[in-house]
C-alpha positions in Angstrom: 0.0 0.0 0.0 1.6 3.3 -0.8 0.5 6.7 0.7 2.3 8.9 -1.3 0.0 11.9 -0.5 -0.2 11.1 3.2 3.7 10.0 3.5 4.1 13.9 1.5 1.5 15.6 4.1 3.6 14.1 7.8 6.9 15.9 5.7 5.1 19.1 4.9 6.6 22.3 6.8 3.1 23.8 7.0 1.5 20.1 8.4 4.6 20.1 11.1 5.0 23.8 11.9 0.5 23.5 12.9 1.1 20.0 14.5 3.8 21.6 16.7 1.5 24.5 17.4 -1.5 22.0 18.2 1.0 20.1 20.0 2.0 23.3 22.4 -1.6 24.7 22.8 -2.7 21.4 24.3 0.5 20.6 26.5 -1.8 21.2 29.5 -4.8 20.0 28.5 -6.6 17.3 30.2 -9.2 15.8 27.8 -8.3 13.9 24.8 -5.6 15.1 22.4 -5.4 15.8 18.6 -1.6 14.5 18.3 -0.1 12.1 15.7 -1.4 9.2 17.8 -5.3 10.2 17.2 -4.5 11.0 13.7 -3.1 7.7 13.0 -5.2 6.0 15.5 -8.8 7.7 13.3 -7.2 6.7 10.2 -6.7 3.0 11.1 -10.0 2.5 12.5 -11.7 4.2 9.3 -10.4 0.9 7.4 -10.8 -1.4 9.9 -14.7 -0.5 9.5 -14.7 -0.2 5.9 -13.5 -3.3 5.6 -15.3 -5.0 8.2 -18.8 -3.8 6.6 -17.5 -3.8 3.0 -17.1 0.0 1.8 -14.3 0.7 -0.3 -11.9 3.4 0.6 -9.0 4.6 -1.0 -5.9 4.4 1.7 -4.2 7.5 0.7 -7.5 9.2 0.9 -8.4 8.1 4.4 -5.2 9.0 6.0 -4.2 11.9 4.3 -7.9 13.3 5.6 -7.1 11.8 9.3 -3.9 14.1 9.1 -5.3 16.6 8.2 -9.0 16.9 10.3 -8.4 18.5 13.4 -5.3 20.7 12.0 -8.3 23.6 12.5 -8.0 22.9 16.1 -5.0 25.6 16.7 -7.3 28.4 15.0 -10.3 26.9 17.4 -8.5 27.2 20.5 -6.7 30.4 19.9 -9.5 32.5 17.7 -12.7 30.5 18.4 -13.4 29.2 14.9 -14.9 25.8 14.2 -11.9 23.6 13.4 -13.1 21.4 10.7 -14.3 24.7 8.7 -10.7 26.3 8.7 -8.9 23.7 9.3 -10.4 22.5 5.6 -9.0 26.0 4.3 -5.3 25.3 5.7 -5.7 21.0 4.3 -6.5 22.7 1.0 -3.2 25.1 1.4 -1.4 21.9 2.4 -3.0 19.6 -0.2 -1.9 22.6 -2.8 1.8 22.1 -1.3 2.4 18.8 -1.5 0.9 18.6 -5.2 -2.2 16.1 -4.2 -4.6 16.5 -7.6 -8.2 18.5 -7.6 -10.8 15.1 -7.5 -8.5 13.7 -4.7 -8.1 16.8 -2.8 -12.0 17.1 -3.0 -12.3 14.1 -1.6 -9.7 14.7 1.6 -11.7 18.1 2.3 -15.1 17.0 2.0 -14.4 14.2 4.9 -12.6 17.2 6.5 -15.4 19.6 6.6 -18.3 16.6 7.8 -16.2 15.0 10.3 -17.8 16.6 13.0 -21.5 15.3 12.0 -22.8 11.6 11.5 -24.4 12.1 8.1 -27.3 10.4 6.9 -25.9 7.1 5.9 -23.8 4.7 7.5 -22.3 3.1 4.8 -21.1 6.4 3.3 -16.7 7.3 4.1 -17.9 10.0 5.5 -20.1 8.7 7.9 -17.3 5.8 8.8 -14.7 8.3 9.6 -17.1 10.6 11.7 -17.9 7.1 13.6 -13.7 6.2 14.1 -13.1 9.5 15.1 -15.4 9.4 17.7 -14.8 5.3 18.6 -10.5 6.1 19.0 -10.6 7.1 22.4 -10.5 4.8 25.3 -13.2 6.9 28.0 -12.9 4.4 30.6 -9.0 5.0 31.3 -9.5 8.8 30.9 -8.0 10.5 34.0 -10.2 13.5 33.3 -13.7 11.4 33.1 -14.7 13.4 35.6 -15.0 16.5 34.1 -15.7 15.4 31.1 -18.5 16.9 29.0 -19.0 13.9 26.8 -22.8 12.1 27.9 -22.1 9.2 29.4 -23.5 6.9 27.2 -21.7 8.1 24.4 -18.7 7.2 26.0 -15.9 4.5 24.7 -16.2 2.1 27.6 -15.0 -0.5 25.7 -12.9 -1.6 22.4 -15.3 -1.0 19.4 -14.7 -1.7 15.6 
């Protein structure tokens, strides 16, 4: 399997110098992160599911868009913008960069931009990628369960494909 646009994205300057600044901005937070290891960890789990219910997804699509979804989060923390709205402007810039094509850049910032909703279908990319995002957390080992503002029920209590 070759990701040549994802392997090009984790080299970018503009990927690293916002992963860095994501990196920084949650140094002290207590809830879930948005680090390499989520990236990775919403792009593996998109594929598991795909391929456990049959969709097919292109690889290089899936984890170039899990590298790239919450890369917003640095403009939501420090200007109060929705992440997935701007952080689809600076995966276009990156996608531009890194000379990914026009259909498959599409692609990348369309799951960008819907991550953050369930969509209508469950059998849609889309709708499998909004549903890993949300199943890569382990809840029940979360030190900050507590405080959490997640419902309950919602909560990864235990491990999901």
């Amino acid at each position: 399997m070759m990701l040549e646009t994802a392997n090009r994205i984790l080299k970018n300057s503009t990927f690293r110098l916002k992963l860095e600044e994501l990196e920084e901005l949650e140094k002290e937070r207590i809830f879930c992160g948005h680090g390499l290891e989520h990236l990775l960890a919403v792009a593996r789990m998109t594929m598991l599911i795909c391929i456990e219910r049959g969709i097919t997804a292109d690889e290089d699509i899936v984890y170039s868009a899990a590298l790239l979804h919450d890369i917003g989060r640095v403009e939501e923390y420090t200007q109060g913008l929705h992440h997935e709205t701007v952080g689809a402007e600076t995966a276009q810039r990156i996608l531009s960069e890194v000379g990914c094509g026009s259909k498959k850049a599409e692609k990348i910032i369309g799951i960008i931009r819907s991550h953050r909703s369930e969509g209508d279908k469950a059998d849609t990319l889309e709708a499998v990628f909004y549903e890993a995002d949300k199943k890569s957390r382990m809840c029940s080992f979360c030190k900050a369960q507590d405080e959490c503002n997640w419902p309950y029920e919602k909560r990864n209590k235990n491990i999901e494909v």
